[in-house]
LUMKE-379497 format. One line per field, with one value per atom (N, C-alpha, C): x, y, z; atom name. Coordinates in steps of 0.1 Angstrom, whole numbers. Example, Ala and Ser with C-alpha at 12.3 -4.5 7.8 and 13.67 -1.06 7.14 Angstrom:
east	[132,123,132,128,137,129]
north	[-57,-45,-33,-22,-11,0]
up	[78,78,78,71,71,79]
atom	[N,CA,C,N,CA,C]
This chain:
east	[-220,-207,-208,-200,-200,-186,-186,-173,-174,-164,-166,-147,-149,-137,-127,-114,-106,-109,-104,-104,-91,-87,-74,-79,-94,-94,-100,-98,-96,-84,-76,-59,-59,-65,-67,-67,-81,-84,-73,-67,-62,-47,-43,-33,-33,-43,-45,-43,-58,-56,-39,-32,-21,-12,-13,-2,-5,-17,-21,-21,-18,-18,-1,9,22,25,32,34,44,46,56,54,40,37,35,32,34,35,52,67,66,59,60,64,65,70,60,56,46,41,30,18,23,27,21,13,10,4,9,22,29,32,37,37,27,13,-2,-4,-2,-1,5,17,25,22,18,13,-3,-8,-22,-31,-21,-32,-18,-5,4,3,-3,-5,10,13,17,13,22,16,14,23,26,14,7,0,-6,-18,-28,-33,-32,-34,-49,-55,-69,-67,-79,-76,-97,-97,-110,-109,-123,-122,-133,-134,-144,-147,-165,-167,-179,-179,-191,-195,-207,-216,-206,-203,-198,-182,-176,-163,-154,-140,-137,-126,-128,-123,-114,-111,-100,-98,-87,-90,-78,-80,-73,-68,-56,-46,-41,-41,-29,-30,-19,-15,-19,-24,-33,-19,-13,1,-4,-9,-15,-6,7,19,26,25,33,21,10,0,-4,0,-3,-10,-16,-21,-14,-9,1,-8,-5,-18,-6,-11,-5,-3,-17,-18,-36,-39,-53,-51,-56,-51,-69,-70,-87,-82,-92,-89,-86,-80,-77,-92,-101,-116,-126,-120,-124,-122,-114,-103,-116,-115,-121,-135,-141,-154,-158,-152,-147,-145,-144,-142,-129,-117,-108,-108,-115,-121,-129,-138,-149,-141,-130,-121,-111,-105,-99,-112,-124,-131,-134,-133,-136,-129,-112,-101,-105,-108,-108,-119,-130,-140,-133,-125,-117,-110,-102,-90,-95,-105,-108,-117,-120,-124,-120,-103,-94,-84,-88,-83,-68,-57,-45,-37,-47,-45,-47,-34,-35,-33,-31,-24,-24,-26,-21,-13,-4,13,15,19,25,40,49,59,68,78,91,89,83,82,70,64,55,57,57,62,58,50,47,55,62,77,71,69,65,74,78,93,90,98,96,104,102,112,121,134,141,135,132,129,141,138,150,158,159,168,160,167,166,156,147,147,150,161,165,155,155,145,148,143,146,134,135,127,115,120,106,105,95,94,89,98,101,89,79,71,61,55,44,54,53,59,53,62,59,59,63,58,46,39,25,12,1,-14,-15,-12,-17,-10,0,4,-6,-11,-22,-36,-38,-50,-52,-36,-37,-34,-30,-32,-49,-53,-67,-76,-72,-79,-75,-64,-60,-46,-41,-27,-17,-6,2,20,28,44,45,56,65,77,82,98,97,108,111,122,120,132,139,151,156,159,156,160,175,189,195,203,207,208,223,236,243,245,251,258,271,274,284,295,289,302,315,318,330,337,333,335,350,354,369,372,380,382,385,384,388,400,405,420,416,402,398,401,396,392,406,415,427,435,432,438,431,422,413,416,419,421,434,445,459,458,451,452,444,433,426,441,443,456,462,469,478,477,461,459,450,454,451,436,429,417,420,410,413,398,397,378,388,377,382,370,366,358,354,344,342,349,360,370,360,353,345,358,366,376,389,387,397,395,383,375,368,365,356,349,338,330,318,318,302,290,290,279,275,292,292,284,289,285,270,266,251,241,245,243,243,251,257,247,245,236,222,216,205,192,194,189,184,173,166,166,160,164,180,186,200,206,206,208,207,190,191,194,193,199,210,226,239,241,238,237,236,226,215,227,232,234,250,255,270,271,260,255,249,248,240,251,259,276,285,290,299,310,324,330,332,324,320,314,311,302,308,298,302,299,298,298,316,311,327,322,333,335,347,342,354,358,376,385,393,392,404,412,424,429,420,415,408,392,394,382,370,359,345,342,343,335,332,323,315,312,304,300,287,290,281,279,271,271,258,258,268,266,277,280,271,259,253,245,247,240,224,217,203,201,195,193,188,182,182,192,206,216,220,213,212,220,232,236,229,232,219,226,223,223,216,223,215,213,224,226,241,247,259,256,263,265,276,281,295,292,301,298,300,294,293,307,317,327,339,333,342,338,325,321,328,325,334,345,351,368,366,359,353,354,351,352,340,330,320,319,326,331,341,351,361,350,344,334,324,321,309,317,332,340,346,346,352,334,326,315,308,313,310,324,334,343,343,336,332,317,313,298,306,313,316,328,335,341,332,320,310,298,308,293,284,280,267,271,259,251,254,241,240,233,234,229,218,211,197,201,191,192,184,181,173,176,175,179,171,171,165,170,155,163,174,178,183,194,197,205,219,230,242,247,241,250,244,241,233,252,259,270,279,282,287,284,271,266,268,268,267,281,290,306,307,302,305,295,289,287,272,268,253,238,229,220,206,202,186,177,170,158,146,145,129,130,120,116,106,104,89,88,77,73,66,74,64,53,40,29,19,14,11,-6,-18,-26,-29,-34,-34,-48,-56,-66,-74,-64,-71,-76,-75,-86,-99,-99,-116,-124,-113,-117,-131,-142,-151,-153]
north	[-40,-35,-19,-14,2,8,18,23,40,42,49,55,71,73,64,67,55,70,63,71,66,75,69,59,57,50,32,33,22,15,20,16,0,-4,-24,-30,-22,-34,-36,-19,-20,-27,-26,-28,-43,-51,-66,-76,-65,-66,-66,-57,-52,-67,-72,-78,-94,-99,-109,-110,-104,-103,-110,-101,-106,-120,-120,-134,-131,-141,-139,-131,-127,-111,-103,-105,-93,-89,-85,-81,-70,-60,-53,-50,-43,-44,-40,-52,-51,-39,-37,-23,-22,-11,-12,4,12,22,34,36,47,45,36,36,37,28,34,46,55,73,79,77,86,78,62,60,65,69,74,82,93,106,114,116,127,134,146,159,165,172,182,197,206,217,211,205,203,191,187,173,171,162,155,138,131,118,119,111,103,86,85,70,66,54,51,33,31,17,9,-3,-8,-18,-16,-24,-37,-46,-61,-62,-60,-64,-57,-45,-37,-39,-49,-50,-48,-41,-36,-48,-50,-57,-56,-45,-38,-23,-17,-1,2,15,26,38,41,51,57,76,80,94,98,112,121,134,143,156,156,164,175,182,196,202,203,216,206,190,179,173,180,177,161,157,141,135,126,118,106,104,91,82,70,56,52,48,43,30,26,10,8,-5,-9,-23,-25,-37,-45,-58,-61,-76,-81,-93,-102,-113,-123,-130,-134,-141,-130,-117,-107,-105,-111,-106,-113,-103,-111,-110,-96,-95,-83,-70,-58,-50,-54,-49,-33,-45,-32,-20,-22,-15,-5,-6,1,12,7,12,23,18,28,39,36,43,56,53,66,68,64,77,87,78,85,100,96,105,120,118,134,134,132,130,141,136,138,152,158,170,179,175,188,191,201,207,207,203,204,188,177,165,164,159,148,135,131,117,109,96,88,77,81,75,61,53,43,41,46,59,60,62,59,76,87,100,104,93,89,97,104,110,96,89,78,70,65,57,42,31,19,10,6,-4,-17,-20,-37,-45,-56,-66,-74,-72,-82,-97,-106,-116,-128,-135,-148,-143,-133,-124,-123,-118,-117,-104,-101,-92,-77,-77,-69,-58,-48,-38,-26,-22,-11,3,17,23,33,26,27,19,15,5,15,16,26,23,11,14,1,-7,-19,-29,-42,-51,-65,-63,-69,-91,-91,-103,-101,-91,-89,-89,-90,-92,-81,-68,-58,-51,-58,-57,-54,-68,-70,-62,-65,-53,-43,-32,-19,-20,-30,-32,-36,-40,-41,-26,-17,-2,3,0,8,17,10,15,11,21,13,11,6,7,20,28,38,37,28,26,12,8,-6,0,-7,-5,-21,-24,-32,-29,-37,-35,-42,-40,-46,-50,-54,-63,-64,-61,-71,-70,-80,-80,-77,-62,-55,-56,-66,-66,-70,-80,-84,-82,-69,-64,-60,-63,-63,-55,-49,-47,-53,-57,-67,-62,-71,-70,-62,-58,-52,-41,-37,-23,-20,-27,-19,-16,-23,-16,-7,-6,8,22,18,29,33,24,29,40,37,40,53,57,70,80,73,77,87,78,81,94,95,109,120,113,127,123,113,113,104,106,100,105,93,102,107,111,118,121,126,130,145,149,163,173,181,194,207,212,222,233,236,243,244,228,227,224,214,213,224,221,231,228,228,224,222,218,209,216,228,231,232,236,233,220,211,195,195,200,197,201,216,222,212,208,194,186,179,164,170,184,185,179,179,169,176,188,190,179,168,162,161,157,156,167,179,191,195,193,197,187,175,164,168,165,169,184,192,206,206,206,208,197,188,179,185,190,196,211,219,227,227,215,213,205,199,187,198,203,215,202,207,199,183,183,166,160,167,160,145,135,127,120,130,130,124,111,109,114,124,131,125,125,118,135,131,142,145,155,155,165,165,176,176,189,192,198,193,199,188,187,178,174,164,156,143,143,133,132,126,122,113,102,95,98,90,93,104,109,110,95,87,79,77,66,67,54,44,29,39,30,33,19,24,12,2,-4,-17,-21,-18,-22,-16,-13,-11,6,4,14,25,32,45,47,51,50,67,75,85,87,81,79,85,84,86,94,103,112,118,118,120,130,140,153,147,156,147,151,161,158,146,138,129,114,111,102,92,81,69,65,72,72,59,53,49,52,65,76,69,67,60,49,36,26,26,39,42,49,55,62,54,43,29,27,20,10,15,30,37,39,39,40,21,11,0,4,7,1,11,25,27,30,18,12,2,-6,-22,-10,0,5,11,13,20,7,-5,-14,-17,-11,-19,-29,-32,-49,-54,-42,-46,-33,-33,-30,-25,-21,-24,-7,-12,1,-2,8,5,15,9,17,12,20,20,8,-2,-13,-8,0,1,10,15,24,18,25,25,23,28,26,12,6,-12,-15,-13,-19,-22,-7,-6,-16,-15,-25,-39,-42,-57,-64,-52,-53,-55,-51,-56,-64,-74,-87,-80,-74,-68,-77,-84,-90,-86,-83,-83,-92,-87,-91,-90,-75,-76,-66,-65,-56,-50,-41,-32,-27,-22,-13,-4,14,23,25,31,26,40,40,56,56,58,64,77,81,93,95,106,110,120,130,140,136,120,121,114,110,106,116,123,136,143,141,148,163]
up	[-102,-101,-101,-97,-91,-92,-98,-98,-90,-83,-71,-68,-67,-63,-56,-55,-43,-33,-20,-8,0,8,15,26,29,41,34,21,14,10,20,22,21,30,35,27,22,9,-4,-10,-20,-16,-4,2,-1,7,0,-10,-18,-30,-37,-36,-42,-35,-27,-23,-25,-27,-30,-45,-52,-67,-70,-63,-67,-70,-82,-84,-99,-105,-118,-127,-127,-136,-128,-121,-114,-100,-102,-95,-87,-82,-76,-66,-60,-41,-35,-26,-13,-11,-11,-7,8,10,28,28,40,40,34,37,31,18,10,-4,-9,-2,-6,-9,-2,-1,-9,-11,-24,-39,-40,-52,-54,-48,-53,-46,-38,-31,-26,-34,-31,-41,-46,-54,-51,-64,-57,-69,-70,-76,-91,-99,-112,-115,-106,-113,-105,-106,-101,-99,-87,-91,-87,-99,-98,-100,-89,-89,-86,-89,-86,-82,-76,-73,-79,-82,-85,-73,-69,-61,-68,-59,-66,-53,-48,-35,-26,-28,-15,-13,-18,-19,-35,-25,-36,-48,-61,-61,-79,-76,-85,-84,-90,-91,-100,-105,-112,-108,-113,-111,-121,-121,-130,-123,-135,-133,-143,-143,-146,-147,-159,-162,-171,-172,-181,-190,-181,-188,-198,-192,-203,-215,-214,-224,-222,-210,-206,-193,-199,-186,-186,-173,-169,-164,-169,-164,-153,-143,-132,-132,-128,-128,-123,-134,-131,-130,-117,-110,-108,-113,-109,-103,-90,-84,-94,-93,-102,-106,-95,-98,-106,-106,-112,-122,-128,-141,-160,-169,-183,-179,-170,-165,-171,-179,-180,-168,-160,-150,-153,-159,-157,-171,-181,-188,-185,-175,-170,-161,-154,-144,-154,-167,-176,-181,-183,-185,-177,-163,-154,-154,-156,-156,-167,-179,-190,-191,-184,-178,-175,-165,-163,-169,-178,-184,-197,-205,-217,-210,-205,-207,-205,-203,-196,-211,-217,-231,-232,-222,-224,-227,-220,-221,-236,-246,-256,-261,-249,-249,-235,-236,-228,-228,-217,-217,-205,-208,-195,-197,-191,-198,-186,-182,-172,-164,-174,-170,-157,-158,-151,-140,-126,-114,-107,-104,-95,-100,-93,-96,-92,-95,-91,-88,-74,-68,-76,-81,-86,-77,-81,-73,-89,-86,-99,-91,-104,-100,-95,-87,-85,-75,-68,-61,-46,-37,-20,-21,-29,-30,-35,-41,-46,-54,-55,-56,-67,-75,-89,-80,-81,-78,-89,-100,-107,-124,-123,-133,-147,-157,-172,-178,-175,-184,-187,-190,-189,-190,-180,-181,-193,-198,-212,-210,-194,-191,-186,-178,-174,-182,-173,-183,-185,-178,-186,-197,-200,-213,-229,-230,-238,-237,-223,-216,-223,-222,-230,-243,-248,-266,-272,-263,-266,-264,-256,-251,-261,-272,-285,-280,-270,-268,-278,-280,-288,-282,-288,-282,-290,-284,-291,-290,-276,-272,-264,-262,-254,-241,-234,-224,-216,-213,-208,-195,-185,-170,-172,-162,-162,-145,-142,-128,-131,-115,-113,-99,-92,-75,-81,-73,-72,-59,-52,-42,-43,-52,-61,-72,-77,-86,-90,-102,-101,-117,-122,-131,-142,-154,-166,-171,-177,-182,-191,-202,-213,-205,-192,-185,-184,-178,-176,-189,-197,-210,-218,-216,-217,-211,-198,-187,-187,-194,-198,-209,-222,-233,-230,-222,-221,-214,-206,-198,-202,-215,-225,-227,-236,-239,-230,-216,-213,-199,-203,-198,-186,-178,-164,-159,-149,-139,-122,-118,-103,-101,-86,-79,-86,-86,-89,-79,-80,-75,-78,-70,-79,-77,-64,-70,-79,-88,-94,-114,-113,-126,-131,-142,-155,-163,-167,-177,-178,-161,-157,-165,-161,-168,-181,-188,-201,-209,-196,-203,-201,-190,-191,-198,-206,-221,-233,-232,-243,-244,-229,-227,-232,-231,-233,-218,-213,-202,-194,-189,-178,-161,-164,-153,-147,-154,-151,-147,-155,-153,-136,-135,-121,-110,-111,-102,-97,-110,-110,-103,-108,-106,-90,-89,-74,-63,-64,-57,-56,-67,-61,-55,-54,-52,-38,-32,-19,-13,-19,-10,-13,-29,-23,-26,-14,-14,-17,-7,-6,-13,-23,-36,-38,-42,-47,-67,-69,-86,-91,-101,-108,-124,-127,-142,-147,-159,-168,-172,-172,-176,-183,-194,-203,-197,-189,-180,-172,-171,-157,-164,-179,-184,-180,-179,-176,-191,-191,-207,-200,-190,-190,-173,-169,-158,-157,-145,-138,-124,-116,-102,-103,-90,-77,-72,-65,-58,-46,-45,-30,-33,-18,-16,-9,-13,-9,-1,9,24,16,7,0,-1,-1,-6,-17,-28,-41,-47,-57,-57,-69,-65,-69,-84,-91,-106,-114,-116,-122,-137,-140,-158,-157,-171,-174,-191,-192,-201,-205,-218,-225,-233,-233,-240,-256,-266,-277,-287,-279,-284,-285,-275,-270,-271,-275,-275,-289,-287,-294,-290,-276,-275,-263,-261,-249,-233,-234,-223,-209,-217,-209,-201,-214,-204,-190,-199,-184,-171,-172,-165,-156,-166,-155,-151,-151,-149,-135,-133,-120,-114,-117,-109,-103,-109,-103,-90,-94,-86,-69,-76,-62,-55,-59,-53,-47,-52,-43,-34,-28,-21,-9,-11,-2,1,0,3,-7,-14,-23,-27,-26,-27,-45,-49,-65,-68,-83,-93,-101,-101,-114,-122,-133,-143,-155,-158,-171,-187,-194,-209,-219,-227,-242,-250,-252,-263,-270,-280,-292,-284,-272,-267,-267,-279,-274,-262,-250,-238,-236,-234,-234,-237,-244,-248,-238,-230,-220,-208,-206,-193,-193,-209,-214,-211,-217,-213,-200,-191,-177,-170,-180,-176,-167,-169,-165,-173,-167,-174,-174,-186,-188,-179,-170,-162,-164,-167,-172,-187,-192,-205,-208,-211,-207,-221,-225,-232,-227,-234,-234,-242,-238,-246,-243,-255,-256,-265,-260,-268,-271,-284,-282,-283,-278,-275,-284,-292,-300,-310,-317,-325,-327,-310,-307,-296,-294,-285,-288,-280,-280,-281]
atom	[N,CA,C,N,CA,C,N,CA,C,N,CA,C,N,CA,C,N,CA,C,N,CA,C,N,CA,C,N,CA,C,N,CA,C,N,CA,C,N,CA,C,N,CA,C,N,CA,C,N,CA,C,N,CA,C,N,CA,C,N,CA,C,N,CA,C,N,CA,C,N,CA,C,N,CA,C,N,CA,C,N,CA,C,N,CA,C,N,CA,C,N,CA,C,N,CA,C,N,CA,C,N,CA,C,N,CA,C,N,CA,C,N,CA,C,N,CA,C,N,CA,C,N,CA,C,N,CA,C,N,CA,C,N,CA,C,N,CA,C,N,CA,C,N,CA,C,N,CA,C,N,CA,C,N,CA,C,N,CA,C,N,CA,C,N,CA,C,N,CA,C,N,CA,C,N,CA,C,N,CA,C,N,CA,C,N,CA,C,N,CA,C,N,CA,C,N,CA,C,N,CA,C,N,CA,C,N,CA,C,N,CA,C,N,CA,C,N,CA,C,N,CA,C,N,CA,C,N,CA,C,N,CA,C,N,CA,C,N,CA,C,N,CA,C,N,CA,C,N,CA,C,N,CA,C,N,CA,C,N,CA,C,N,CA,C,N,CA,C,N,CA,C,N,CA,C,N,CA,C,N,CA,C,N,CA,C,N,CA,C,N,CA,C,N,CA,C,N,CA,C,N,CA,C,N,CA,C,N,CA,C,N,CA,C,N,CA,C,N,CA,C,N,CA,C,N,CA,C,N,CA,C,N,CA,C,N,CA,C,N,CA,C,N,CA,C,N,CA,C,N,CA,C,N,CA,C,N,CA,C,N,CA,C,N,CA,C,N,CA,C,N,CA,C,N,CA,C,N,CA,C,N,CA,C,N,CA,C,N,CA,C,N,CA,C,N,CA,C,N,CA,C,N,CA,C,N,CA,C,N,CA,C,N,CA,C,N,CA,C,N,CA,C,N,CA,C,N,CA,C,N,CA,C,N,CA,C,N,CA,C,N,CA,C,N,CA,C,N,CA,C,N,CA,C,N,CA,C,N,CA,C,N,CA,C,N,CA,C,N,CA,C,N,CA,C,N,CA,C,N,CA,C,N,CA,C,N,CA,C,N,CA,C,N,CA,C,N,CA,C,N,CA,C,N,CA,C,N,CA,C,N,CA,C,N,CA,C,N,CA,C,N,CA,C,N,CA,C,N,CA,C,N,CA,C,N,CA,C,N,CA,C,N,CA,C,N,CA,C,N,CA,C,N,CA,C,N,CA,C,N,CA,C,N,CA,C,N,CA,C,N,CA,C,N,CA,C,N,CA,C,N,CA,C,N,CA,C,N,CA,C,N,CA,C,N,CA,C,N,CA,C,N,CA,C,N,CA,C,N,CA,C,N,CA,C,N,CA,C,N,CA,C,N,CA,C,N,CA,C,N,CA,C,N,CA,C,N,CA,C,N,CA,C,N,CA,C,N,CA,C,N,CA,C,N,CA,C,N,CA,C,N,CA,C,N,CA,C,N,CA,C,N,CA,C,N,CA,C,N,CA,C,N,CA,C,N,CA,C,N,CA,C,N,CA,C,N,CA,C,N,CA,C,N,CA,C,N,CA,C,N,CA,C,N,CA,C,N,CA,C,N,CA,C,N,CA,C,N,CA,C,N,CA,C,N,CA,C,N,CA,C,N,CA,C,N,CA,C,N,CA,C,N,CA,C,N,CA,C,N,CA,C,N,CA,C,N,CA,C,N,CA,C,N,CA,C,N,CA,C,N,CA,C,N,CA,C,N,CA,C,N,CA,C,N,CA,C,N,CA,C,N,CA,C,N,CA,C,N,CA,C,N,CA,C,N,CA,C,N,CA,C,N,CA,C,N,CA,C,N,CA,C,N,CA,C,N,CA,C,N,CA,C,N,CA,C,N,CA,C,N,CA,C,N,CA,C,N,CA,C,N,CA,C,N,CA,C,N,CA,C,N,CA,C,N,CA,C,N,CA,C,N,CA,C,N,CA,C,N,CA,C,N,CA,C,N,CA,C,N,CA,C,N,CA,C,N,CA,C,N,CA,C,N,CA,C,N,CA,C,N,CA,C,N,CA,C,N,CA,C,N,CA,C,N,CA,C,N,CA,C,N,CA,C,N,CA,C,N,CA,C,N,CA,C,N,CA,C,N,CA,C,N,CA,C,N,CA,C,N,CA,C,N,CA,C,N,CA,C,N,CA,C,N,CA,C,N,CA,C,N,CA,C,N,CA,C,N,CA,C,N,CA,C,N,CA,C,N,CA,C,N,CA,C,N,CA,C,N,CA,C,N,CA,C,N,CA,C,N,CA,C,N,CA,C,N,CA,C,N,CA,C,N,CA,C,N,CA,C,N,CA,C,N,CA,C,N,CA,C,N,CA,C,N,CA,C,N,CA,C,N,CA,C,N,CA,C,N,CA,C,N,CA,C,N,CA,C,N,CA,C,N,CA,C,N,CA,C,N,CA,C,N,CA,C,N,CA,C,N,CA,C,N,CA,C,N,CA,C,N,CA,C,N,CA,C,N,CA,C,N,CA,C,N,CA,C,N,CA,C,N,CA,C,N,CA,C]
């Protein structure tokens, strides 16, 4: 057995490999050539993917992937995938090993993460469904073998995450939601489209949420629509205390999902619920199909999703070793 860089013109095989593996542990979405590409030879300035293959008599019949993050003091494990007739040989041990190889002699790496922060986003498929599709999996599927795999390498959990699924084309309001949406009313709160010439706060709020990603998603995206933005903000008057969206089906069908965030003056009043409740209703207004999303086991907002009849599909753990104290 031989372990040997991956190469892009080893597309076929891993493409194969990758697609003959799917089954009830493992959910992924179909390899074709271009997702081959951006999961394991798109660089860009901030990171580095390394990946390697393992070959037995000339063919390859597993490999390894991650990300090489310096400024986040992390290496992201991608995925080590070995033929099934391969599998309980150390094969994929040997394969964590040569990541480990570069990994460990670059002085800024202290840890390794299989982690939602990941930049290589992995498409899953929700199970029992036409397909339906999530665009990146938060973190080890805790029905999969390599679950165990990396608890045996001396990985450990730090966080849990729940996937959550619904078909949004029938989507109707609950009698709970309309008396919800009276009573915010009452005092004052209401959602609407983001008015950049008429609302205030946004940025205030995104100070609040603390949130770099979101920050620049939200920001950047009303900043590039302008008018047409499709961001819904929850409103006290015309002030911003909260927002979901921006509003947009992705050619799956699937409505796009950024997260939802309530300034923390406002939170408890159930500003948030009113907030999902106007962002299902205009995904089933623009077509969408369905749903997915994922959150933190122990995450308050889980409440909200649950309340609208949203179901756990899959469950992952984040899983983290750390490296500085076998570090050579």
């Amino acid at each position: 057995m031989q372990i040997k860089e991956l190469n892009k013109s080893d597309n076929l095989s891993i493409i194969n490999l990758w697609n003959e593996s799917i089954d009830d542990s493992f959910i992924y979405k179909r390899l074709n050539e271009e997702i081959y590409e951006s999961y394991f030879f798109r660089n860009n300035d901030e990171y580095e993917i390394v990946s390697f293959k393992a070959l037995v008599d000339n063919k390859i019949v597993g490999f390894s992937s991650g990300v090489l993050y310096p400024s986040r003091n992390t290496f992201y494990l991608t995925m080590i995938l070995v033929e099934k007739d391969y599998r309980l040989k150390g094969i994929g041990k040997k394969l964590y090993e040569a990541l480990e190889e570069v990994f460990i002699k670059i002085e800024a790496i202290n840890k390794v993460e299989a982690f939602f922060r990941n930049p290589i986003n992995l498409i899953w498929n929700v199970p029992n469904t036409l397909n339906h599709e999530h665009p990146n999996a938060p973190g080890v599927d805790l029905k999969g073998d390599g679950y165990l795999f990396l608890k045996n390498l001396g990985f450990r959990d730090f966080a849990y995450q729940n996937s959550y699924y619904k078909r949004i084309y029938d989507y109707e309001y609950s009698d709970s939601v309309k008396a919800r949406l009276l009573k915010l009313k009452e005092e004052n709160m209401t959602t609407d489209f983001y008015q950049i010439d008429k609302h205030f706060g946004l940025e205030d709020l995104m100070k609040d949420l603390n949130s770099e990603a979101w920050e620049k998603e939200i920001l950047d995206h009303v900043a590039l629509k302008g008018k047409d933005n499709t961001l819904l903000v929850a409103l006290d008057g015309d002030l911003v205390i909260g927002f979901t969206g921006p509003i947009h089906r992705q050619e799956s069908g699937r409505g796009y999902f950024a997260g939802i965030g309530i300034h923390s003056a406002y939170r408890g009043k159930g500003v948030g619920t009113l907030l999902f409740s106007r962002l299902c209703m205009g995904f089933k207004e623009i077509g969408v199909d369905y749903v997915t999303l994922f959150t933190g086991k122990n995450n308050p907002a889980r409440n909200i999703y649950e309340r609208e009849d949203f179901k756990i599909v899959r469950s992952w753990a984040n899983m983290r070793k750390e490296i500085k104290k076998w570090k050579k």
